[in-house]
C-alpha positions, 0 to 999 in steps of 0.5 A: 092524204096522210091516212092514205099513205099511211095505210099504203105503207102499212100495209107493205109493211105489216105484210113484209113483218109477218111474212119473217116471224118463224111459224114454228114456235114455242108456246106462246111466243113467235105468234104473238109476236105477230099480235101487236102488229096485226092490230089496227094501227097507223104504222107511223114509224115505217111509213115515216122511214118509207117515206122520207127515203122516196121523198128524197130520191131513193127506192122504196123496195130497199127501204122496206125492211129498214122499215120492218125493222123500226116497226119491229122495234117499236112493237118491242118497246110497246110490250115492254112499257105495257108491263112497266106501266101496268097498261091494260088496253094497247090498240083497244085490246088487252094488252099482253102482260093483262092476256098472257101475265108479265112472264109471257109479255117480257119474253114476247118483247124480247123475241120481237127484238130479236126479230129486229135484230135479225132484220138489221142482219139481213141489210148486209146482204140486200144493202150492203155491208157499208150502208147495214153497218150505219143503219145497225150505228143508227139502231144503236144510238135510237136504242140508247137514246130511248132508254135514258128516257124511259130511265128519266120518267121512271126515275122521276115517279120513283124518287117522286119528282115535284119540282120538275120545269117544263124543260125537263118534260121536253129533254125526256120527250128528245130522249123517249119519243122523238129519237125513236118515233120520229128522228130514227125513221127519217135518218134511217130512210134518208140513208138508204135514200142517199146512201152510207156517206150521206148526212143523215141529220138533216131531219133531226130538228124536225124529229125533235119538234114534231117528237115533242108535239107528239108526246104532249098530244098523246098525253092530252088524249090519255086525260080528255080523250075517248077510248075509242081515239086513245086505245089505252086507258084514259087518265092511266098517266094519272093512274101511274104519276107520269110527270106530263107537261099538264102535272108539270103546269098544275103543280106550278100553278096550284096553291099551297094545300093542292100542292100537298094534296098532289104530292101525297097522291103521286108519293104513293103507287097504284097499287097503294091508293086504295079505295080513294084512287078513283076520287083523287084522279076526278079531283086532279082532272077538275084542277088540270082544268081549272088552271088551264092545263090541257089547254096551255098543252095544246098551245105548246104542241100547236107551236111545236108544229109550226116550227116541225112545219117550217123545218120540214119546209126548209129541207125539203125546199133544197131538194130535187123535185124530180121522182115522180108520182110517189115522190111528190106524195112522199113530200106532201106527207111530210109537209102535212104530217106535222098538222096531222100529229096534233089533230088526232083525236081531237 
């Protein structure tokens, strides 16, 4: 049911998104703004605002371009971690900083935001100016809450953080992943659900559960899963220093000497490894394993989603089953997305 939907409200989506990208461009621009989009993907994001808007009462006609507009941001956001991490598979393929260089990337990025923007322009005249002017205060807000967390990860690999907690790894997650994957999608919908007055935070503690179930499941498939089910390179977390929950719980667990070991390593950059690289991520995978790490991950997520699950049940006890067909499998999705979230991959 929740890949159904998916697909459904991918699609509007996507089809609404390219039909707004300009078809005169200049090279190498416009067009590929459309690449990211085009590829093979969940659309997580729009279906997730499409949904909540129909799962409490609204049309899902008015919220198909608040919908374009989160996935349009998104695909701006994955542009330009693409260059920041020095990816070189997104969604299977080379990513664009890899096919085009990080000149072209970075300007792709930055149109695919304006693109948003414009997006967010349109809402005044298909919603309104009172309700375009919260979605534009809830734009601002997912935009800033998002770059403090990339900030915080950056900060943490420049400066070489080792004496991170798991709290820390969970307060980047509030800040990276949540705000803008799950927490911007279902405030956006309920607005245009139940318009501008309406309290738009009541998602919020789901957003932030299920964000952080999310996140350590995207990391646990960088190191244990496939290409094919991940789309970006494997163990390229480790390749880069990113401080995960998993780093996080080996550096707590290891012993004096691994310790040592593992700060040396995450105290140089990719490009300053050399040769040795590939041996020390081999030995890192085998003490993430050793000491459980990946496992106490999944644990961590599996909790996370039993709350997401009992959050989203509480809500949406307190609404009006009224609405039809489509209203009724909004609010199964939500109920069962938590679950999805965490078997993904596996």
């Amino acid at each position: 049911m929740v890949e159904r939907v998916l697909d459904r409200y991918r699609e509007r989506t996507v089809e609404a998104l390219l039909r707004h990208i300009p078809e005169q461009s200049p090279p190498y621009l416009y067009e590929l703004a459309a690449d990211y989009p085009g590829r093979p993907c969940k659309g997580l994001r729009a279906a997730l605002c499409l949904a909540t808007c129909v799962a409490f009462g609204g049309d899902p006609a008015r919220a198909l371009n608040p919908a374009v507009t989160v996935e349009l941001f998104h695909n701006a956001f994955l542009i330009h971690d693409d260059i920041q991490d020095g990816s070189e598979l997104r969604r299977g393929e080379p990513t664009l900083p890899a096919a085009y260089g990080v000149e072209v990337a970075l300007n792709v990025g930055n149109a695919t935001n304006l693109l948003g923007l414009q997006r967010l322009m349109a809402n005044r005249r298909e919603l309104g100016g009172e309700l375009a002017w919260r979605l534009f205060e809830e734009t601002e807000l997912m935009c800033r809450q998002s770059l403090e967390g990339q900030a915080l990860e950056i900060a943490w690999i420049r400066d070489n953080a080792c004496g991170l907690v798991p709290g820390d790894y969970y307060r980047m997650c509030l800040k990276k992943t949540s705000w803008y994957t799950f927490l911007y999608p279902c405030r956006t919908g309920l607005l245009v659900a139940e318009g501008a007055a309406t309290e738009a935070n009541r998602l919020d503690r789901f957003g932030w559960y299920l964000g952080a179930a999310f996140q350590i499941q995207d990391d646990v498939l960088n190191l244990a899963g496939t290409e094919a089910d991940y789309g970006k390179e494997i163990a390229g977390d480790l390749w880069e220093g990113k401080r995960t929950l998993m780093l996080i719980h080996l550096l707590e667990r290891c012993t004096t000497a691994e310790r040592v070991r593992i700060v040396r390593y995450l105290s140089r950059t990719r490009a300053q490894r050399g040769p040795d690289a590939a041996e020390d991520v081999q030995w890192l995978l085998d003490r993430l394993a050793a000491y459980d790490c990946v496992e106490s991950a999944r644990q961590a997520a599996a909790g996370l989603v039993e709350a997401a699950e009992r959050e989203i049940d509480r809500v949406l006890g307190a609404v009006d089953d009224e609405g039809g067909q489509e209203a009724d499998e909004a609010r199964e999705f939500l109920f069962a997305l938590p679950g999805f979230v965490v078997e993904r991959g596996r």
